[in-house]
C-alpha positions as CSV (number, residue, x, y, z in Angstrom):
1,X,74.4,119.4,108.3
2,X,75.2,119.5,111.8
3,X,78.0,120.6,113.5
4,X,81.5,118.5,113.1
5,X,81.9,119.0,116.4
6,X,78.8,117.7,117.4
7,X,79.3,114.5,115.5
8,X,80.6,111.5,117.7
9,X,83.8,109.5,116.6
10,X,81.7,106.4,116.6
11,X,79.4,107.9,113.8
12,X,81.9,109.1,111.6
13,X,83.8,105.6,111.2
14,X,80.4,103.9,110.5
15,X,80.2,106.6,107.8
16,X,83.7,105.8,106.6
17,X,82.2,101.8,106.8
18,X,79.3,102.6,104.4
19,X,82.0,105.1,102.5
20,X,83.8,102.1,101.5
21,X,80.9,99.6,101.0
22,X,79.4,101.8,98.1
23,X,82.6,102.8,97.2
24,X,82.5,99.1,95.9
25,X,79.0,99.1,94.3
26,X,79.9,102.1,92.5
27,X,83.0,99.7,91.4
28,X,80.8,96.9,90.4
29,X,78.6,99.0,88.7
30,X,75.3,98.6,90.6
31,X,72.8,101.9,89.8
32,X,71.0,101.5,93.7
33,X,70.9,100.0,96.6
34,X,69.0,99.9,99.4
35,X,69.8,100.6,103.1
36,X,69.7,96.9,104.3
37,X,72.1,96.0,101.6
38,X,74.8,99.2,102.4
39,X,74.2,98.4,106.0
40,X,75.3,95.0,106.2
41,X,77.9,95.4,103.8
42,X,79.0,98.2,106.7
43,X,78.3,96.0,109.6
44,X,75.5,97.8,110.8
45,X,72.0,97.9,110.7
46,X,69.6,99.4,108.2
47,X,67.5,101.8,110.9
48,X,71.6,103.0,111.9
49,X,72.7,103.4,108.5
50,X,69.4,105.7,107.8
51,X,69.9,107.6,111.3
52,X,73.6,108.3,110.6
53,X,73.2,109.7,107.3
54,X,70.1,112.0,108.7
55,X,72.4,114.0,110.5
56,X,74.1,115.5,107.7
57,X,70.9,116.1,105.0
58,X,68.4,113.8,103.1
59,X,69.8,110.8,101.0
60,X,67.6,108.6,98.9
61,X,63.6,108.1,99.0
62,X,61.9,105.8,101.2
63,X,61.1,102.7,99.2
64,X,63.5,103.2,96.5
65,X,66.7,103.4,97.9
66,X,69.7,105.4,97.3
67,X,71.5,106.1,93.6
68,X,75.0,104.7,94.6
69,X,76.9,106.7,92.2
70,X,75.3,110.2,94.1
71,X,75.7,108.8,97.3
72,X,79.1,107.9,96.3
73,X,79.6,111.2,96.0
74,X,78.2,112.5,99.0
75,X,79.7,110.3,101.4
76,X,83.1,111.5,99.9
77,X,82.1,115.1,100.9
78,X,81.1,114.5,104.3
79,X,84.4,112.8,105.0
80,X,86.6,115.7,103.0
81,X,87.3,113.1,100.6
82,X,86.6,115.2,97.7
83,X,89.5,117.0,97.9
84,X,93.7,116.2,98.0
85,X,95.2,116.8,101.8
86,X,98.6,117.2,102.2
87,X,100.5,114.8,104.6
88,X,103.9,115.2,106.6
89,X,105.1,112.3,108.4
90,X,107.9,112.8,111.3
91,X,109.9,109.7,111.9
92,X,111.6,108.2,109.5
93,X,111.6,104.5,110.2
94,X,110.1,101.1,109.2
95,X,106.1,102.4,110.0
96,X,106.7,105.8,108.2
97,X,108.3,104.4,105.3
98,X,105.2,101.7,105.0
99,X,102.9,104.4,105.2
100,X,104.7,106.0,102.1
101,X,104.0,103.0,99.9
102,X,100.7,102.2,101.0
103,X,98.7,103.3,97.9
104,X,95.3,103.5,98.9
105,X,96.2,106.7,101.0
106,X,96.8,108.5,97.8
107,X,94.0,107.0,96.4
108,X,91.9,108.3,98.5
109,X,93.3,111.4,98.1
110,X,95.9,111.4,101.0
111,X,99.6,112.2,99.6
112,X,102.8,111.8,101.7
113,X,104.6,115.2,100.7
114,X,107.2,115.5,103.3
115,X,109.3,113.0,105.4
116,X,111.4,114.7,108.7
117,X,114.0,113.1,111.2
118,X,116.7,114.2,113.0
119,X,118.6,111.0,112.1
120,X,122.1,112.0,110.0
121,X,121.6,108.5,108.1
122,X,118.1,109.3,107.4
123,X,118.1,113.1,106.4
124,X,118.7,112.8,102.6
125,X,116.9,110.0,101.7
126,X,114.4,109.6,99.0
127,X,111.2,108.2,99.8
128,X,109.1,107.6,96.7
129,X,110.4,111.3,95.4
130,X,110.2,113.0,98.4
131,X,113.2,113.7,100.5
132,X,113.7,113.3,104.0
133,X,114.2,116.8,105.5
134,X,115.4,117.5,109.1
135,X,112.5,118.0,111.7
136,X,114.2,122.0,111.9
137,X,112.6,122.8,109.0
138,X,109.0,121.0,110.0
139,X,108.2,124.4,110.8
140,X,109.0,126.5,107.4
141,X,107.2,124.3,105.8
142,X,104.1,123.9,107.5
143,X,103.7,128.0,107.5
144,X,104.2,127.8,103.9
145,X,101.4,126.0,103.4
146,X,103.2,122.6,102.3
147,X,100.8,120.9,104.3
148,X,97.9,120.3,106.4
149,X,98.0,117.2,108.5
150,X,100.6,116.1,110.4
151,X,101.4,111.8,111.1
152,X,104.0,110.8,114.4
153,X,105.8,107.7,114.0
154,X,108.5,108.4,116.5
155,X,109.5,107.2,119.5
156,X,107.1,107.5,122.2
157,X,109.8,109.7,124.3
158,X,109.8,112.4,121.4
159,X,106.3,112.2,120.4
160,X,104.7,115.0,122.7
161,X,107.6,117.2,121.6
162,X,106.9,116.6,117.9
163,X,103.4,117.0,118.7
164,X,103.6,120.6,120.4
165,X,106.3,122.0,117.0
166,X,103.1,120.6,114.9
167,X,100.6,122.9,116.7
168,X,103.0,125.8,117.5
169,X,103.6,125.1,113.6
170,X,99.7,126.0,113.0
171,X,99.1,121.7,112.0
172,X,95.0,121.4,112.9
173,X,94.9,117.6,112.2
174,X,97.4,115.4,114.0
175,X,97.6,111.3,113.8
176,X,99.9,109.8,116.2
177,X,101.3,106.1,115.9
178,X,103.1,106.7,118.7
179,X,102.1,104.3,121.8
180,X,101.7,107.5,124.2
181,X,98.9,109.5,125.4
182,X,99.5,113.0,124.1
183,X,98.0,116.6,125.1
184,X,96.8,119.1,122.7
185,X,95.0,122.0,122.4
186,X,90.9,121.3,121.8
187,X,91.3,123.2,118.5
188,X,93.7,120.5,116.9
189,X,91.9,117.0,116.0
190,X,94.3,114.0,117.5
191,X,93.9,110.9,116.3
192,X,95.8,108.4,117.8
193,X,96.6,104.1,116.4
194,X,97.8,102.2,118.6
195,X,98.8,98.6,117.3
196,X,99.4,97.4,120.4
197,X,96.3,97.9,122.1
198,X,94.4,96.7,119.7
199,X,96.9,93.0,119.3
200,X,96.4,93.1,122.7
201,X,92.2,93.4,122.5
202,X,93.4,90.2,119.8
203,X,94.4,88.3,122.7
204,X,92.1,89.2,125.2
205,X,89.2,87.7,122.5
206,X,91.1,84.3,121.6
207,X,92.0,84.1,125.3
């Protein structure tokens, strides 16, 4: 397999598309497929699909497609899926608490186990058994181990502050909801969502 680093964004969330699209053959019980039917279940095209996957190994024979259930299990390796990582979220408002209930996150092996803020009114609460701690202690925990990736939901104005305690904090993997632009160092992965933009790429298209 090649390189992470090597691997462009665009490849890895067609990879996460045909992830999820044999995630539900696997669900419907179907022993094979073949690369035309996993690529337009993706949205992509069969000669993509088969370039994609040949850059981390060989999958399937030519002519008689792919064994779902092993390439179920292979795409879930590439991605890092077969494993649990441990998620903090700092912000504790609407977005953050959404994320919290949002099951397929932990179903795909993504679990919410700290909540921070500096709000008063928010330190305390509970949050689907977790507890929202003060952003002080971000720090202690992360260099404990209690976690590996790191979510911003704050305020734009505070994000870039949050964002610099998460690397100081030793946090590799950072996803920002935040509508900023933030800077960090090229050994932390930054992932950022913004909802406007894309509402706004919404209403460019029905324009």
């Amino acid at each position: 397999m090649r390189d992470n680093e090597k691997i462009p964004d665009s490849t890895i969330r067609r990879v996460s598309a045909y992830y999820r699209a044999v995630s539900d053959l696997v669900a419907a019980g179907q022993p094979t497929a073949s690369s035309y039917e996993i690529a337009r279940r993706s949205g992509a095209t069969s000669p993509q699909f088969r370039k994609d996957l040949s850059l981390f190994g060989n999958f399937g024979k030519r002519g008689m497609g792919y064994r779902v259930a092993a390439l179920h299990e292979e795409l879930k390796a590439i991605l890092g899926l077969n494993r649990r990582w441990r998620v903090a979220v700092v912000g504790a408002g609407n977005l953050a608490h959404a994320l919290s209930e949002y099951r397929e996150f932990r179903r795909q092996g993504f679990l919410i186990v700290a909540v921070f803020d500096v709000d008063p009114g928010r330190v305390g609460q509970e949050w689907n058994g977790v507890t929202v701690e003060h952003f002080d202690r971000f720090a202690i925990a992360a260099r404990t181990g209690a976690f590996e990736m790191g979510v911003i939901t704050t305020p734009a104005a505070a994000a870039q502050d949050v964002a610099d305690r998460m690397v100081e904090a030793g946090i590799l993997g950072i996803l920002n909801f935040a509508s900023v632009k933030l800077v960090v160092p090229d050994q932390v992965t930054l992932r950022n969502v913004d909802m406007a933009i894309e509402m706004e790429s919404l209403s460019f298209a029905l324009k």
